[in-house]
C-alpha positions in Angstrom: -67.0 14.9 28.4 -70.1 17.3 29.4 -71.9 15.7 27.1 -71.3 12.3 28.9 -72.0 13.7 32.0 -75.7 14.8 31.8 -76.7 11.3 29.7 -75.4 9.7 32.7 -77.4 11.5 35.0 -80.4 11.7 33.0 -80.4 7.7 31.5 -80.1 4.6 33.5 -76.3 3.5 32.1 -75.4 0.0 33.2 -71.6 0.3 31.9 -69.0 3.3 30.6 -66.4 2.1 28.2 -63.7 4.7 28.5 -60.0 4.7 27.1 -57.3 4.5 29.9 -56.3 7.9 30.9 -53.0 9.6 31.5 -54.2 12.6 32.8 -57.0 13.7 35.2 -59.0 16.9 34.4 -62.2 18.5 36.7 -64.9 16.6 34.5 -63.1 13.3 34.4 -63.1 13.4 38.3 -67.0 14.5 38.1 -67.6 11.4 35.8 -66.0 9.1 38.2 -67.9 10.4 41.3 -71.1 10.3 39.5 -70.2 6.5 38.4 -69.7 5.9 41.6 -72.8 7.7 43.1 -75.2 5.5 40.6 -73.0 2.6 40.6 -72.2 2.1 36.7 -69.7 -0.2 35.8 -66.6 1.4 34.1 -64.9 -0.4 32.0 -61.1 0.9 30.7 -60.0 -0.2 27.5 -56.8 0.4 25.2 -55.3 -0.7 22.2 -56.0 -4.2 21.4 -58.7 -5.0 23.4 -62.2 -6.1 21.9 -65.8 -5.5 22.8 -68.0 -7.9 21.1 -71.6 -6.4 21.1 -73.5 -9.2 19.7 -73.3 -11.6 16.5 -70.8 -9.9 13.7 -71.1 -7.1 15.4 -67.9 -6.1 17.5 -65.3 -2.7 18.4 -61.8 -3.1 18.2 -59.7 -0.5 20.1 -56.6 0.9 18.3 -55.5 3.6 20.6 -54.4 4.6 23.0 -51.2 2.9 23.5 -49.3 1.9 27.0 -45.9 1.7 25.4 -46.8 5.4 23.7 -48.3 7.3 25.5 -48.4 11.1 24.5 -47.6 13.6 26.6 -48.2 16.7 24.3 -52.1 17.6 24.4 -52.7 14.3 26.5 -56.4 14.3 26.9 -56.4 14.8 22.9 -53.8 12.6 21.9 -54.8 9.8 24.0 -58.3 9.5 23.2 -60.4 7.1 22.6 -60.1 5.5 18.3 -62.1 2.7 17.6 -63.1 1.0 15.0 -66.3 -0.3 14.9 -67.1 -3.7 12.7 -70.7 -5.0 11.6 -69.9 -8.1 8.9 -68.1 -6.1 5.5 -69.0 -2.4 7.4 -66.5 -0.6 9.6 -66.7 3.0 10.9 -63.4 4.3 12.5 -64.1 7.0 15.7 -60.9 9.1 16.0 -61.8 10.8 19.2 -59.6 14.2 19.4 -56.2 12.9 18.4 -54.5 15.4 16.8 -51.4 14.5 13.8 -49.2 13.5 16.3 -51.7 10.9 17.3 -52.3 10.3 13.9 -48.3 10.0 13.2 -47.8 7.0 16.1 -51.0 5.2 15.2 -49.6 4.9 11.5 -46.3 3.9 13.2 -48.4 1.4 15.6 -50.1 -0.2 12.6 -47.4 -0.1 9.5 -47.1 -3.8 9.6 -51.1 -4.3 9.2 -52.3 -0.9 7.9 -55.2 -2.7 6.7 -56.8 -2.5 10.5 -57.0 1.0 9.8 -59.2 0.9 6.9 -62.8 2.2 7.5 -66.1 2.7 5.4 -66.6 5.6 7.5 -64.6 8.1 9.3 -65.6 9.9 12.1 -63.3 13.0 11.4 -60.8 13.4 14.6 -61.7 16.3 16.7 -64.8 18.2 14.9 -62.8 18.9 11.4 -59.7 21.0 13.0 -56.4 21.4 11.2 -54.3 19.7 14.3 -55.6 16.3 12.1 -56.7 14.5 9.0 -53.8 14.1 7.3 -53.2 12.9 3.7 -50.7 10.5 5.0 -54.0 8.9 8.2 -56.2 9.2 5.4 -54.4 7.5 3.0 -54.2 4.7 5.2 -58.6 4.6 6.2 -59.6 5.6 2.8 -63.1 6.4 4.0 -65.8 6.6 1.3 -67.5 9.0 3.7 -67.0 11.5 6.5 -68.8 12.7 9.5 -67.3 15.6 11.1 -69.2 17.0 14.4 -68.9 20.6 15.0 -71.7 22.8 16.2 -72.9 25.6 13.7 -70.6 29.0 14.0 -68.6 27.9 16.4 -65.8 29.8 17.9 -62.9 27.6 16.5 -63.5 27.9 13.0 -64.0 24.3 12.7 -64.0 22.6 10.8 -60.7 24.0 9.3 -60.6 24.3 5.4 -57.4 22.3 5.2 -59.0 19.3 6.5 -62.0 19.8 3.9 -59.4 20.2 1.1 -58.1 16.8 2.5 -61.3 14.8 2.6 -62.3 16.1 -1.1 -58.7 15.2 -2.5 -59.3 11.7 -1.3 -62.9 12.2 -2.9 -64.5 11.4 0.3 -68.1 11.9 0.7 -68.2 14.9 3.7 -71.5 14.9 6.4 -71.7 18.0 8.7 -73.6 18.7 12.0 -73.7 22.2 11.5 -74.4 21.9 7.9 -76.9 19.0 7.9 -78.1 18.3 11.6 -78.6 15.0 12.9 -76.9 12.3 10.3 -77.9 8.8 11.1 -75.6 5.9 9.4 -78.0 2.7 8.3 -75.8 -0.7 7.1 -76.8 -4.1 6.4 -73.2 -4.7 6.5 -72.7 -4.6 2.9 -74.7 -1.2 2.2 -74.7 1.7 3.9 -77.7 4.7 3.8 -76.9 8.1 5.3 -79.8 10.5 6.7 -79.6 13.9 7.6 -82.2 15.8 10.0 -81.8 19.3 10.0 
Protein backbone atom coordinates (compact mmCIF):
# COMPACT_ATOMS: atom_id res chain seq x y z
CA UNK A 1 0.00 0.00 0.00
CA UNK A 2 3.04 2.62 0.48
CA UNK A 3 3.99 1.88 -2.69
CA UNK A 4 0.51 3.04 -4.04
CA UNK A 5 0.59 5.96 -2.11
CA UNK A 6 3.63 7.97 -3.46
CA UNK A 7 2.73 6.86 -7.32
CA UNK A 8 -0.37 8.63 -6.57
CA UNK A 9 1.06 11.58 -5.42
CA UNK A 10 3.80 11.73 -7.73
CA UNK A 11 1.69 10.58 -11.20
CA UNK A 12 -1.47 12.01 -12.54
CA UNK A 13 -3.86 8.71 -11.87
CA UNK A 14 -7.30 9.10 -13.46
CA UNK A 15 -8.82 5.81 -11.63
CA UNK A 16 -7.70 3.21 -8.62
CA UNK A 17 -9.07 -0.26 -9.00
CA UNK A 18 -9.03 -1.68 -5.54
CA UNK A 19 -10.66 -4.99 -4.09
CA UNK A 20 -13.59 -4.30 -1.59
CA UNK A 21 -12.16 -4.11 1.84
CA UNK A 22 -13.25 -5.58 5.16
CA UNK A 23 -11.03 -3.89 7.25
CA UNK A 24 -9.58 -0.35 7.48
CA UNK A 25 -5.87 0.17 8.33
CA UNK A 26 -3.81 3.83 8.71
CA UNK A 27 -2.62 3.68 4.96
CA UNK A 28 -5.92 2.62 3.47
CA UNK A 29 -7.52 5.73 5.14
CA UNK A 30 -4.39 7.91 3.76
CA UNK A 31 -5.14 6.43 0.21
CA UNK A 32 -8.72 7.47 0.39
CA UNK A 33 -7.95 11.09 1.58
CA UNK A 34 -5.39 11.46 -0.99
CA UNK A 35 -8.04 10.13 -3.68
CA UNK A 36 -10.16 12.46 -2.52
CA UNK A 37 -7.70 15.47 -2.24
CA UNK A 38 -6.74 14.90 -6.22
CA UNK A 39 -10.03 13.70 -7.17
CA UNK A 40 -9.23 10.05 -8.71
CA UNK A 41 -11.90 7.89 -9.37
CA UNK A 42 -11.96 4.64 -7.16
CA UNK A 43 -13.23 2.01 -8.42
CA UNK A 44 -14.06 -1.36 -5.94
CA UNK A 45 -14.10 -4.58 -7.48
CA UNK A 46 -14.64 -8.34 -6.22
CA UNK A 47 -15.06 -11.58 -7.47
CA UNK A 48 -16.74 -11.78 -10.68
CA UNK A 49 -16.51 -8.60 -11.98
CA UNK A 50 -14.53 -7.71 -15.32
CA UNK A 51 -12.42 -4.87 -16.50
CA UNK A 52 -11.99 -4.90 -20.09
CA UNK A 53 -8.86 -2.83 -21.00
CA UNK A 54 -9.11 -2.74 -24.62
CA UNK A 55 -9.46 -5.45 -27.63
CA UNK A 56 -8.64 -9.15 -26.17
CA UNK A 57 -7.24 -7.70 -23.57
CA UNK A 58 -9.32 -7.91 -20.21
CA UNK A 59 -8.92 -8.71 -15.94
CA UNK A 60 -11.23 -10.92 -14.44
CA UNK A 61 -11.42 -10.69 -10.62
CA UNK A 62 -11.55 -14.04 -8.62
CA UNK A 63 -11.32 -12.85 -5.06
CA UNK A 64 -12.35 -11.56 -2.79
CA UNK A 65 -15.59 -13.01 -2.03
CA UNK A 66 -18.80 -11.31 -0.30
CA UNK A 67 -20.29 -14.60 0.76
CA UNK A 68 -16.55 -15.52 2.25
CA UNK A 69 -15.13 -13.19 3.56
CA UNK A 70 -11.94 -14.01 5.84
CA UNK A 71 -11.67 -12.77 8.94
CA UNK A 72 -8.17 -14.38 9.94
CA UNK A 73 -5.33 -12.05 8.49
CA UNK A 74 -8.12 -9.91 6.64
CA UNK A 75 -6.07 -7.44 4.74
CA UNK A 76 -4.05 -10.63 3.48
CA UNK A 77 -6.67 -12.88 2.88
CA UNK A 78 -8.88 -10.58 1.22
CA UNK A 79 -6.70 -9.18 -1.35
CA UNK A 80 -6.90 -8.40 -4.40
CA UNK A 81 -6.37 -12.03 -7.20
CA UNK A 82 -6.74 -11.35 -10.64
CA UNK A 83 -6.23 -12.85 -13.54
CA UNK A 84 -5.28 -11.00 -16.22
CA UNK A 85 -6.16 -12.27 -20.11
CA UNK A 86 -4.44 -10.96 -23.41
CA UNK A 87 -5.93 -13.67 -26.36
CA UNK A 88 -4.24 -17.47 -25.33
CA UNK A 89 -1.92 -15.46 -22.41
CA UNK A 90 -3.07 -15.23 -18.75
CA UNK A 91 -1.06 -14.06 -15.73
CA UNK A 92 -2.74 -14.77 -12.33
CA UNK A 93 -1.83 -11.79 -9.40
CA UNK A 94 -2.48 -13.48 -5.99
CA UNK A 95 -2.04 -10.40 -3.95
CA UNK A 96 -1.09 -11.56 -0.22
CA UNK A 97 -3.57 -14.36 0.28
CA UNK A 98 -2.19 -16.72 2.40
CA UNK A 99 -3.37 -20.94 2.24
CA UNK A 100 -6.45 -20.21 3.68
CA UNK A 101 -7.15 -17.85 0.86
CA UNK A 102 -5.82 -20.25 -1.29
CA UNK A 103 -8.05 -23.16 0.42
CA UNK A 104 -11.65 -21.08 -0.25
CA UNK A 105 -10.59 -19.88 -3.74
CA UNK A 106 -10.16 -23.68 -4.68
CA UNK A 107 -13.49 -24.26 -2.87
CA UNK A 108 -14.93 -21.05 -4.93
CA UNK A 109 -13.82 -22.44 -8.25
CA UNK A 110 -14.05 -26.51 -7.96
CA UNK A 111 -16.77 -26.62 -10.40
CA UNK A 112 -14.56 -24.48 -13.14
CA UNK A 113 -11.00 -24.91 -11.91
CA UNK A 114 -10.05 -24.17 -15.29
CA UNK A 115 -10.51 -20.13 -14.39
CA UNK A 116 -7.66 -20.63 -12.31
CA UNK A 117 -5.27 -21.68 -14.83
CA UNK A 118 -2.46 -19.10 -15.64
CA UNK A 119 0.78 -18.85 -17.89
CA UNK A 120 2.06 -16.91 -15.19
CA UNK A 121 1.91 -16.66 -11.58
CA UNK A 122 2.61 -13.87 -9.59
CA UNK A 123 3.62 -15.84 -6.32
CA UNK A 124 1.05 -14.70 -3.43
CA UNK A 125 2.70 -12.55 -0.92
CA UNK A 126 6.67 -12.24 -1.99
CA UNK A 127 7.43 -16.22 -1.87
CA UNK A 128 6.34 -16.80 2.03
CA UNK A 129 5.40 -20.17 3.36
CA UNK A 130 1.70 -18.93 4.58
CA UNK A 131 1.07 -19.87 0.52
CA UNK A 132 1.74 -21.66 -2.71
CA UNK A 133 0.45 -24.70 -2.12
CA UNK A 134 0.76 -28.01 -4.08
CA UNK A 135 -2.90 -28.33 -4.00
CA UNK A 136 -3.33 -23.80 -5.59
CA UNK A 137 -0.70 -24.84 -7.75
CA UNK A 138 -1.91 -27.74 -9.01
CA UNK A 139 -4.90 -26.02 -10.04
CA UNK A 140 -2.76 -22.65 -12.07
CA UNK A 141 -0.07 -24.79 -13.33
CA UNK A 142 2.11 -21.81 -14.15
CA UNK A 143 4.93 -22.39 -16.64
CA UNK A 144 6.61 -19.56 -14.76
CA UNK A 145 6.84 -17.59 -11.55
CA UNK A 146 7.46 -14.12 -10.45
CA UNK A 147 7.95 -13.75 -6.83
CA UNK A 148 8.63 -10.04 -5.45
CA UNK A 149 10.71 -9.74 -2.47
CA UNK A 150 13.31 -7.15 -1.89
CA UNK A 151 17.00 -8.53 -1.55
CA UNK A 152 17.85 -9.67 2.36
CA UNK A 153 14.95 -8.91 3.54
CA UNK A 154 13.96 -9.38 7.06
CA UNK A 155 11.29 -12.13 6.52
CA UNK A 156 13.36 -14.68 4.96
CA UNK A 157 11.27 -14.57 1.90
CA UNK A 158 10.88 -16.07 -0.11
CA UNK A 159 10.53 -19.20 2.11
CA UNK A 160 12.32 -22.49 0.84
CA UNK A 161 9.08 -24.49 1.03
CA UNK A 162 7.41 -22.44 -1.50
CA UNK A 163 10.63 -22.76 -3.81
CA UNK A 164 10.56 -26.60 -3.31
CA UNK A 165 6.91 -26.14 -4.46
CA UNK A 166 7.42 -24.16 -7.64
CA UNK A 167 10.41 -26.54 -8.83
CA UNK A 168 8.22 -29.85 -8.04
CA UNK A 169 5.70 -28.47 -10.40
CA UNK A 170 8.80 -27.62 -12.71
CA UNK A 171 7.82 -24.03 -12.82
CA UNK A 172 10.22 -21.63 -14.29
CA UNK A 173 11.05 -19.21 -10.87
CA UNK A 174 11.95 -15.07 -11.61
CA UNK A 175 13.19 -13.08 -8.49
CA UNK A 176 13.45 -9.39 -7.65
CA UNK A 177 16.07 -9.79 -5.33
CA UNK A 178 17.83 -12.19 -7.46
CA UNK A 179 17.28 -10.73 -10.93
CA UNK A 180 15.96 -7.08 -10.58
CA UNK A 181 13.45 -5.66 -12.71
CA UNK A 182 11.63 -8.72 -14.83
CA UNK A 183 9.52 -7.42 -17.61
CA UNK A 184 6.85 -10.05 -19.16
CA UNK A 185 6.54 -9.52 -23.26
CA UNK A 186 3.40 -11.72 -24.92
CA UNK A 187 1.95 -11.57 -28.30
CA UNK A 188 -0.63 -13.64 -26.76
CA UNK A 189 0.65 -16.93 -27.84
CA UNK A 190 4.48 -16.33 -26.80
CA UNK A 191 5.72 -14.95 -23.96
CA UNK A 192 9.62 -13.37 -23.43
CA UNK A 193 10.89 -12.67 -19.98
CA UNK A 194 13.63 -9.87 -19.22
CA UNK A 195 15.48 -9.34 -16.25
CA UNK A 196 17.38 -5.84 -15.31
CA UNK A 197 19.50 -6.16 -12.58
Amino acid sequence: MGGLLYAITKLKVKTVIIGRQYKSCRNYEKFIEIAKEKKINIKIVESGDRINIEKNVYVDVLWPYKNNIIYENSINNNSLVCKIVYKNFSILCTGDIEKIAEKAILSKYKENLDILKSDVLKVAHHGSKTSSTLEFLNAVEPKYAIIGVGENNKFGHPSNNTIQNLKMKDVEIYRTDEMGEIVITTDGKKVKIKKFK
